[in-house]
VOPAGU-2260 file (C-alpha; in pm, 1 decimal, decimal comma):
REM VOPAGU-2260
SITE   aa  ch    i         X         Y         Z
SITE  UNK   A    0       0,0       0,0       0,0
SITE  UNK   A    1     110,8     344,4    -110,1
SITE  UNK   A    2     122,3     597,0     154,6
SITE  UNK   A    3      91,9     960,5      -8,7
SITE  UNK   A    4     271,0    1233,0     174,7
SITE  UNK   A    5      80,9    1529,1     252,8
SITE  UNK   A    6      80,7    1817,9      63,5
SITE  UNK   A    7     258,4    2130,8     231,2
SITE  UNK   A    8     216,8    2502,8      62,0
SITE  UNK   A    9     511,8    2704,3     -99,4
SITE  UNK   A   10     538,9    2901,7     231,3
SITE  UNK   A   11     563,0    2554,3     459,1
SITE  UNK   A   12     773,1    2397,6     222,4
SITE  UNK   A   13    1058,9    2734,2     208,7
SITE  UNK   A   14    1034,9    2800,8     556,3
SITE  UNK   A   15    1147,1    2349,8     598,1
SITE  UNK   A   16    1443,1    2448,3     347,4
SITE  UNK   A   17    1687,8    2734,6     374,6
SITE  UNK   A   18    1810,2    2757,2       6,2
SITE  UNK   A   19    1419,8    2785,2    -109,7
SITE  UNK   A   20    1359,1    3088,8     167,7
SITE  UNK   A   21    1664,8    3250,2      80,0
SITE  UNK   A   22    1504,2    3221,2    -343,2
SITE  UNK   A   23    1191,4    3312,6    -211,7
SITE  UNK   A   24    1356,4    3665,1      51,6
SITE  UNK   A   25    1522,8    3704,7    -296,3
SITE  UNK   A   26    1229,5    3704,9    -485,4
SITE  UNK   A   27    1020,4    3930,5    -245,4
SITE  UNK   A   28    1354,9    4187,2    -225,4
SITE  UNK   A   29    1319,0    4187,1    -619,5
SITE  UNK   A   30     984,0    4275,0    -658,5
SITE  UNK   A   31     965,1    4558,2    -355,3
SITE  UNK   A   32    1252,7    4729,0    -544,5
SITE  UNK   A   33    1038,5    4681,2    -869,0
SITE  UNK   A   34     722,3    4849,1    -672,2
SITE  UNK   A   35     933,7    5121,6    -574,3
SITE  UNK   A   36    1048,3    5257,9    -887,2
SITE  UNK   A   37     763,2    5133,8   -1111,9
SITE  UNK   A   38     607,9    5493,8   -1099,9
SITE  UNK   A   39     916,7    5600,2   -1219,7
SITE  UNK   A   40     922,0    5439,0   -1589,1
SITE  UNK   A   41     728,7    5576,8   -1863,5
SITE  UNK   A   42     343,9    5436,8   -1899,1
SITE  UNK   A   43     425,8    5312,6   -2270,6
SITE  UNK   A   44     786,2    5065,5   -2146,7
SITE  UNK   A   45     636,0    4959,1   -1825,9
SITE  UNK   A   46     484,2    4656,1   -1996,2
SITE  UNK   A   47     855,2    4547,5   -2130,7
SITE  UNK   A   48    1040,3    4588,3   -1787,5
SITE  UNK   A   49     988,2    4296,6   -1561,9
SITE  UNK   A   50    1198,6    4227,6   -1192,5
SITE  UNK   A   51    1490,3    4070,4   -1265,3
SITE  UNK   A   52    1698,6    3858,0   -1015,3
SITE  UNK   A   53    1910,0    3976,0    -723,9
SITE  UNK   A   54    2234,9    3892,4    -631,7
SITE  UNK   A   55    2531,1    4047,5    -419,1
SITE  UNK   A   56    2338,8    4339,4    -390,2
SITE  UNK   A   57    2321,8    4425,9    -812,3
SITE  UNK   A   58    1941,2    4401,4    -941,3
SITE  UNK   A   59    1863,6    4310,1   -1260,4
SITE  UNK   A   60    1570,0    4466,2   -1485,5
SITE  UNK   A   61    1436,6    4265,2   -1777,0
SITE  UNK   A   62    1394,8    4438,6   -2050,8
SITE  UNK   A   63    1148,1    4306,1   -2426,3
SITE  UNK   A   64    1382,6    4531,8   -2643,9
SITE  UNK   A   65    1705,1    4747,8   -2684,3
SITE  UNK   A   66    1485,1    5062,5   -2708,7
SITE  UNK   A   67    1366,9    5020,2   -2363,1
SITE  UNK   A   68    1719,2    4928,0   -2257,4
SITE  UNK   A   69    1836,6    5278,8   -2425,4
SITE  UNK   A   70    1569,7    5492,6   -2244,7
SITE  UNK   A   71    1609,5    5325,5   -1899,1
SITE  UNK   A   72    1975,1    5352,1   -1904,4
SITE  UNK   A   73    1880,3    5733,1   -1872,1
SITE  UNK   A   74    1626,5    5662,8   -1590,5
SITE  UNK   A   75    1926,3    5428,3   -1408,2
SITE  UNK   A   76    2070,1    5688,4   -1150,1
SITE  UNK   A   77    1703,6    5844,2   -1047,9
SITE  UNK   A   78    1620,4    5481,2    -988,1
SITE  UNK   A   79    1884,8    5434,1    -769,8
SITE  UNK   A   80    1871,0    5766,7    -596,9
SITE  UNK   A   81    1441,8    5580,2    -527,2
SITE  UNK   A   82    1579,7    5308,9    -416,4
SITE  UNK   A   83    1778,7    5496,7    -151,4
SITE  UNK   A   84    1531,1    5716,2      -5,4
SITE  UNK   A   85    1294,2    5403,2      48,6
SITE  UNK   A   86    1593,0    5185,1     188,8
SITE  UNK   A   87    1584,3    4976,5    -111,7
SITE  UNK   A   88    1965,0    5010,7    -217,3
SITE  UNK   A   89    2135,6    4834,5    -458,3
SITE  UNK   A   90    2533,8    4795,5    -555,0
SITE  UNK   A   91    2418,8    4871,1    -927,2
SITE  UNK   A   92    2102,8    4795,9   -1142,2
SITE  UNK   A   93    2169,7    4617,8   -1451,1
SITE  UNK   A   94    1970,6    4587,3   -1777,9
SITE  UNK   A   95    1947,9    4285,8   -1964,3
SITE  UNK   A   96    1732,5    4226,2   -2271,2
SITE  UNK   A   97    1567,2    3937,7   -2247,0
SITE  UNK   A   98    1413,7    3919,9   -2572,6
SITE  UNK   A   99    1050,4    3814,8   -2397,7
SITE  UNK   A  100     780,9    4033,4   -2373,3
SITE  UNK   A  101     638,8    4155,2   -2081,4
SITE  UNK   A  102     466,2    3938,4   -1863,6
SITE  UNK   A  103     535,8    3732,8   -1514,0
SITE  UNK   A  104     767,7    3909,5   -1327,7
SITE  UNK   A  105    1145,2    3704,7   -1209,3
């Protein structure tokens, strides 16, 4: 007979394992940074910038095209200068285009 374990949500399971609530304190880092500056990009490229991953303190944007990528390279140090008034610093944001439209965030 085939015992079935029971099922445990996303939350139960990362707070059991520390590399999945470190991905997940990642995650939530990622987006709040996101949140924070999302007022700050233009209505017409906010659907092609998504929250990117972020590691060692650098935050990554993804980006559907280079055009986007051109005009937020402007945007970069008022974004950071955001970030720092809300206690969201990073080391650096970087840009990466990703090719995908916009959609689920990282």
């Amino acid at each position: 007979m085939n015992r079935r374990q029971p099922s445990v949500t996303l939350l139960q399971a990362s707070q059991n394992n520390a590399s999945l609530a470190k991905l997940m304190e990642l995650n939530r880092a990622s987006k709040a940074r996101f949140d924070a500056i999302s007022t700050l990009i233009p209505d017409t490229l906010r659907p092609n910038v998504t929250a990117g991953p972020l590691t060692d303190g650098v935050w990554c944007l993804l980006l559907s095209n280079t055009t986007t990528a051109a005009k937020l390279r402007q945007l970069l140090p008022a974004f950071e200068a955001h970030l720092r008034v809300h206690q969201l610093e990073v080391k650096s944001i970087r840009l990466k285009v990703s090719g995908a439209s916009g959609g689920g965030r990282y």
